[in-house]
KOLTORLO-678451 format. One record per residue (C-alpha): x, z, y; residue in three letters. Coordinates in nm, 3 decimals. Layout:
N
{atom {X Z Y} 'Ala'},
...
This chain:
238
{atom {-5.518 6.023 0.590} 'Unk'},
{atom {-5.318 5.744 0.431} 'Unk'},
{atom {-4.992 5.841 0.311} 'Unk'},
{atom {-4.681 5.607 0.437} 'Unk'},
{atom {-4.465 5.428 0.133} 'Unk'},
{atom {-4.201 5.625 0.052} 'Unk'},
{atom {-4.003 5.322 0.099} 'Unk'},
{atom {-4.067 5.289 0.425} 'Unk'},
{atom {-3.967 5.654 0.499} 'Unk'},
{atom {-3.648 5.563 0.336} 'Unk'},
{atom {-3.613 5.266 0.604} 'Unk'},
{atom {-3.679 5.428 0.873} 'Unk'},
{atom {-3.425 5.758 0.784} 'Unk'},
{atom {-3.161 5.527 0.729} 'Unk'},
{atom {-3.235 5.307 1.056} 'Unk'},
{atom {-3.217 5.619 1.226} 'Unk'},
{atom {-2.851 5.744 1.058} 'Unk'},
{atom {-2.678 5.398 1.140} 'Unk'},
{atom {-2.801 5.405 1.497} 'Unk'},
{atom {-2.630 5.744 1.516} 'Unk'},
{atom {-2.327 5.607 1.358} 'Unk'},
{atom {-2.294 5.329 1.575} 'Unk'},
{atom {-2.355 5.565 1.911} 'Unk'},
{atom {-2.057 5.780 1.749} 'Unk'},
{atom {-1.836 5.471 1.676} 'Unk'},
{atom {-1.902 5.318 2.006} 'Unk'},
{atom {-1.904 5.628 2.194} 'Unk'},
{atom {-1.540 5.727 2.075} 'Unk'},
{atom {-1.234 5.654 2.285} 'Unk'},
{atom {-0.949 5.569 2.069} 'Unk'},
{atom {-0.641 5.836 2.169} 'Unk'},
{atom {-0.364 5.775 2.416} 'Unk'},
{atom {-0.028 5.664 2.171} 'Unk'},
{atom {0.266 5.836 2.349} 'Unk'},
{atom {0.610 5.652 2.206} 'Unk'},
{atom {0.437 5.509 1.904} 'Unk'},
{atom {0.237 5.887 1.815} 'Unk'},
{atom {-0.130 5.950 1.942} 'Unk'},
{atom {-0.145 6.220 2.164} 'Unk'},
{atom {-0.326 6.448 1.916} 'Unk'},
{atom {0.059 6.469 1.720} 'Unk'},
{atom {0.251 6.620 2.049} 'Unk'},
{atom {-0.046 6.822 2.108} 'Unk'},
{atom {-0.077 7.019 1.775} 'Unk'},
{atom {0.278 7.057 1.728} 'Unk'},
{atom {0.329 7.318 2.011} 'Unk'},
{atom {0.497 7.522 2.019} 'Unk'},
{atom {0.758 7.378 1.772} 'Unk'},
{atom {0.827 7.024 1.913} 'Unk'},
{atom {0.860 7.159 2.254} 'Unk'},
{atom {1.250 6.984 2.311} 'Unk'},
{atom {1.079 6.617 2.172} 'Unk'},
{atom {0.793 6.699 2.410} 'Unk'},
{atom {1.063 6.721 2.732} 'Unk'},
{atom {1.214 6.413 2.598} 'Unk'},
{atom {0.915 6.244 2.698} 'Unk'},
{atom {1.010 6.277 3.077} 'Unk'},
{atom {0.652 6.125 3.270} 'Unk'},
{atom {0.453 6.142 2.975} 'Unk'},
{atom {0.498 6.527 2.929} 'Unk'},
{atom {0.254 6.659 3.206} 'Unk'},
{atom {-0.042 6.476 3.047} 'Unk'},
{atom {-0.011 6.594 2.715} 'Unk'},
{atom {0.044 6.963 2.804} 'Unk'},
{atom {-0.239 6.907 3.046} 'Unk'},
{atom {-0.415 6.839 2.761} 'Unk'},
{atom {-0.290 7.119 2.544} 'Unk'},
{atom {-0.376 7.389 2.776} 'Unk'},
{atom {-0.756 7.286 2.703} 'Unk'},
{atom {-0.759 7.341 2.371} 'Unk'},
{atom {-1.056 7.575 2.256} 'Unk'},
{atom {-1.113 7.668 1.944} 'Unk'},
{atom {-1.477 7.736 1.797} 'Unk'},
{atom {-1.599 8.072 1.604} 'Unk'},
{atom {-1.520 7.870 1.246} 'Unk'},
{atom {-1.189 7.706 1.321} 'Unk'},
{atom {-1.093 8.051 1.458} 'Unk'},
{atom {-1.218 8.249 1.155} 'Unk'},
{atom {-0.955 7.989 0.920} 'Unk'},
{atom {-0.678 8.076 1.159} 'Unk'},
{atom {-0.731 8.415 1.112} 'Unk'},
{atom {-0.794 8.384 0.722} 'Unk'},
{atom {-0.433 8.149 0.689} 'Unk'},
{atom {-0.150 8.434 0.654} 'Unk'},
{atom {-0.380 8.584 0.401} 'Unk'},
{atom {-0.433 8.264 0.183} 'Unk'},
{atom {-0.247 8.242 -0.166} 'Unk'},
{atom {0.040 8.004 -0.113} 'Unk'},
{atom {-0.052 7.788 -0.336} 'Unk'},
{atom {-0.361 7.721 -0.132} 'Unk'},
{atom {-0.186 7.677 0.243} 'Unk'},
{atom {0.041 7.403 0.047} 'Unk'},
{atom {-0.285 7.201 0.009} 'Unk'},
{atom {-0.491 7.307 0.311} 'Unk'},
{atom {-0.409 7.211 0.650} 'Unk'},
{atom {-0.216 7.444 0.859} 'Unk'},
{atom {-0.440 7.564 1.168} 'Unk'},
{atom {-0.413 7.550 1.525} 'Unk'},
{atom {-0.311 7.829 1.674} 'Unk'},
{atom {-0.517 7.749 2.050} 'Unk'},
{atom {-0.401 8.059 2.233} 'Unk'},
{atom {-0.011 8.005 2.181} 'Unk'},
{atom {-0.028 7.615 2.223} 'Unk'},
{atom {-0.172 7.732 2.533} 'Unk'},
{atom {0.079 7.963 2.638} 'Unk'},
{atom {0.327 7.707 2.515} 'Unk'},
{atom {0.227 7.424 2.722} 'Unk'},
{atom {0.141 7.649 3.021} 'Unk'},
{atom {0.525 7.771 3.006} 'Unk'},
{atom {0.650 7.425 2.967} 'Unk'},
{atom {0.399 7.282 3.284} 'Unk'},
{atom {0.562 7.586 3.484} 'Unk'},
{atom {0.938 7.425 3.452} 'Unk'},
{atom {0.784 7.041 3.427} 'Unk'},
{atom {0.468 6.989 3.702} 'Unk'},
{atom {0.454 7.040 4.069} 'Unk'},
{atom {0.265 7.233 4.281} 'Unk'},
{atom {-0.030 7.052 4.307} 'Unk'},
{atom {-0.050 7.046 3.921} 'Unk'},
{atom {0.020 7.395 3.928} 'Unk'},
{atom {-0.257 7.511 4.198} 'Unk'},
{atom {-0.516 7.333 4.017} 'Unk'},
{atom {-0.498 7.497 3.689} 'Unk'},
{atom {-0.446 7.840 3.827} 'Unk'},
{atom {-0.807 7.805 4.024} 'Unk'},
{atom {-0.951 7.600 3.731} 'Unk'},
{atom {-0.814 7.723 3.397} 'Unk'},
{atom {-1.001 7.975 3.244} 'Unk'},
{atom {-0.680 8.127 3.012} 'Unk'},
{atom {-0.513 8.424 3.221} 'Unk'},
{atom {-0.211 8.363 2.984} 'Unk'},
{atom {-0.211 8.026 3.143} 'Unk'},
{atom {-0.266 8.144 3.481} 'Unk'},
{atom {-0.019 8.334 3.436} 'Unk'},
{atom {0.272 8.096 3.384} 'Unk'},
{atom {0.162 7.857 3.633} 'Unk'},
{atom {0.124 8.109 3.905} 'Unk'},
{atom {0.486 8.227 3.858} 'Unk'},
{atom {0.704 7.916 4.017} 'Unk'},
{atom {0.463 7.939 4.309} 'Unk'},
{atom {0.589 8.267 4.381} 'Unk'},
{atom {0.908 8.154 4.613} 'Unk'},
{atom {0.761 7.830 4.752} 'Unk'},
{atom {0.663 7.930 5.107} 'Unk'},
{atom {0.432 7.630 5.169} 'Unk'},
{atom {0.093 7.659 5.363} 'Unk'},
{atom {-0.077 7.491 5.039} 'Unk'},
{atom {0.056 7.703 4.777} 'Unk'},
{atom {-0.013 8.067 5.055} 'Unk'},
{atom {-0.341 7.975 5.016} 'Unk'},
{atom {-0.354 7.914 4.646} 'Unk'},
{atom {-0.212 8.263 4.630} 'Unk'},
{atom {-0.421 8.445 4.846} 'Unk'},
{atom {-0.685 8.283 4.663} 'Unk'},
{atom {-0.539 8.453 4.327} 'Unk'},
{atom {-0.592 8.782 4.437} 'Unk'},
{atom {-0.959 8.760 4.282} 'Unk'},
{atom {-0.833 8.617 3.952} 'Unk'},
{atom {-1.031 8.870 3.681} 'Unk'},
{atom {-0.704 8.905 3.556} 'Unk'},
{atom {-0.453 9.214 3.718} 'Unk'},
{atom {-0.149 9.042 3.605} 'Unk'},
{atom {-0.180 8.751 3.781} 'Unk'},
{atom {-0.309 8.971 4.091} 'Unk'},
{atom {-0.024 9.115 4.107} 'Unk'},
{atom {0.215 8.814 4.095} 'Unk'},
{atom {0.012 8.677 4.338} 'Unk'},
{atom {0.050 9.006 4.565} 'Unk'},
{atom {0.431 8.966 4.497} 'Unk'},
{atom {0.439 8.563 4.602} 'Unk'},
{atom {0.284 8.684 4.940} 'Unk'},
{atom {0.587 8.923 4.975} 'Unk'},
{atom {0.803 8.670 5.046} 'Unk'},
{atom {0.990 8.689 5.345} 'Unk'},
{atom {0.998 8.366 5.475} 'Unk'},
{atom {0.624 8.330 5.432} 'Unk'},
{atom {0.315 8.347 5.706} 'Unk'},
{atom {0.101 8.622 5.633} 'Unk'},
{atom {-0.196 8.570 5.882} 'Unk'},
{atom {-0.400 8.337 5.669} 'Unk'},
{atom {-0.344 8.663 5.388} 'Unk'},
{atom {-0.447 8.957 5.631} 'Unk'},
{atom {-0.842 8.977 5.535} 'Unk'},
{atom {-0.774 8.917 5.193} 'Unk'},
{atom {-0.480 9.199 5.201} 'Unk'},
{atom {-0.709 9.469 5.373} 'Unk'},
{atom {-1.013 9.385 5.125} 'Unk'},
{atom {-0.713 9.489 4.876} 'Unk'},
{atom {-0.633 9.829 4.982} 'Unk'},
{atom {-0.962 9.900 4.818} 'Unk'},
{atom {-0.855 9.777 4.472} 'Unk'},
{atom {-0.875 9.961 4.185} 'Unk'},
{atom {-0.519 9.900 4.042} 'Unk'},
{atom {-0.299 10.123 4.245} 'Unk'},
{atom {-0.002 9.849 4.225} 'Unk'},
{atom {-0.246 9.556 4.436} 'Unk'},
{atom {-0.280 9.847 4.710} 'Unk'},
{atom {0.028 9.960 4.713} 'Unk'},
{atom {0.182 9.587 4.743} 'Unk'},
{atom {-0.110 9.557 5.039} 'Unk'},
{atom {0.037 9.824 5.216} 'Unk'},
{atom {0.396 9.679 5.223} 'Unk'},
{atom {0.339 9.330 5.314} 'Unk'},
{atom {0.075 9.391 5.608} 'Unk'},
{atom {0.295 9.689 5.738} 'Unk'},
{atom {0.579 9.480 5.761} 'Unk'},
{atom {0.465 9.263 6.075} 'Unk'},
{atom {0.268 9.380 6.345} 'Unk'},
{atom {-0.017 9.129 6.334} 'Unk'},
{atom {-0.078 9.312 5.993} 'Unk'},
{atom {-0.074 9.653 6.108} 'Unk'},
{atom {-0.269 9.588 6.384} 'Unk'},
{atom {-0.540 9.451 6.182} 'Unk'},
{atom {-0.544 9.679 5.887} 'Unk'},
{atom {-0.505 9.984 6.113} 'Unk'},
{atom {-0.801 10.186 6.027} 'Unk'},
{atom {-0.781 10.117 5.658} 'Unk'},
{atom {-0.357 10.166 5.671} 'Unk'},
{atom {-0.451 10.503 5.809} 'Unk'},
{atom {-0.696 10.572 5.542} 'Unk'},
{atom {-0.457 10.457 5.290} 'Unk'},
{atom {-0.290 10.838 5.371} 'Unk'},
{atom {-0.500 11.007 5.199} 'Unk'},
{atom {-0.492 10.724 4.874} 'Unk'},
{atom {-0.495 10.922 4.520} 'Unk'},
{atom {-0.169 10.748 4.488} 'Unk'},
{atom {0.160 10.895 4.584} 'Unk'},
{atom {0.327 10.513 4.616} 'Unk'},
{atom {0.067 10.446 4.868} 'Unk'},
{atom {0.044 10.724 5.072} 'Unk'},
{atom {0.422 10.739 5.112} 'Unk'},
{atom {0.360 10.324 5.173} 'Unk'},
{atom {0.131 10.358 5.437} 'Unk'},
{atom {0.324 10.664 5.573} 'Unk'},
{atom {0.627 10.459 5.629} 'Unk'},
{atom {0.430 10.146 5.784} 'Unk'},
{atom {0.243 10.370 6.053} 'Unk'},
{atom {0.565 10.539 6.189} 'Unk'},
């Protein structure tokens, strides 16, 4: 078998390296510039620029939408973790890291005070960061609308108890219609955390469409391992 000219391997290797730097130049989108700064600068600085990241009034939301994406893979996470233990004369040449989880939890708390509901609702069912979910659920929590009942009821399967539980409490509400929330309340008062049943207790026996419809399991909820809810349930039977 004839061997090809090494020149020609040579051709075609480097054919093949500027076709894949032309795909990367030409797939790349240049970044948003936010008041004369690509977006990349207000994203890394969080949490530290926070007040210059308010002052952008309309252009806020976006970039802390954008912040509470930020991953970080198994090497960038391994420097992080390596930084504080770096000689100083070292982290004054190297880049600082990114810190992912608190610009997370930075922009999440910022979104809470900033977005509105709708911006809120989607990231609690979409974003995959209980600390997140966990801001963004907590200005639902007094907002009575149908929308936002739902989103909460919906919460009450997040993975994450915390944010269960704030959900549980946003349902307690008084002002709030419960009926969408009684099948989702009575699949509760099997939970696992004590605090989810006892919370599922109070709000369905404090109207009578929920007691009605959680009777049997209101009734079994006497005999709960928990003293909170059997007292609970005790109270909304009498």
């Amino acid at each position: 078998m004839k061997k090809r000219p090494w020149f020609l391997t040579l051709a075609v290797c480097l054919t093949v390296l500027f076709a894949l730097g032309c795909l990367l130049v030409f797939s790349h989108r240049p970044e948003p510039i936010i008041n004369g700064k690509p977006e990349s600068f207000w994203v890394n600085g969080l949490p530290a620029n926070f007040q210059e990241i308010a002052g952008l009034g309309s252009n806020a939301v976006p970039v802390l939408l954008k912040a509470i994406e930020r991953r970080q893979d198994p090497i960038t996470r391994t420097y992080r973790d390596l930084w504080p233990k770096l000689p100083g004369w070292i982290q004054r040449r190297w880049p600082r890291p990114v810190d992912a989880p608190a610009l997370r939890k930075a922009a999440a708390a910022m979104l809470s005070r900033m977005a509105d509901h709708k911006v809120l609702i989607a990231i609690l069912k979409n974003n995959p960061d209980p600390e997140v979910r966990l801001w963004v659920i907590m200005p639902l929590m007094q907002n009575s609308e149908r929308p936002i009942t739902l989103a909460l009821i919906e919460a009450l399967q997040d993975k994450d108890t915390r944010v269960r539980e704030v959900a549980m409490a946003g349902l307690a509400t008084n002002d709030r219609d419960i009926k969408p929330a009684i099948p989702a309340l009575i699949k509760c008062l099997r939970d696992k955390v004590p605090a989810m049943r006892w919370w599922a207790v109070k709000i369905l026996g404090s109207q009578p469409a929920g007691i009605e419809a959680a009777l049997p399991e209101l009734k079994r909820a006497l005999k709960d391992p928990d003293k909170r809810v059997r007292d609970a349930a005790t109270e909304a039977l009498k």
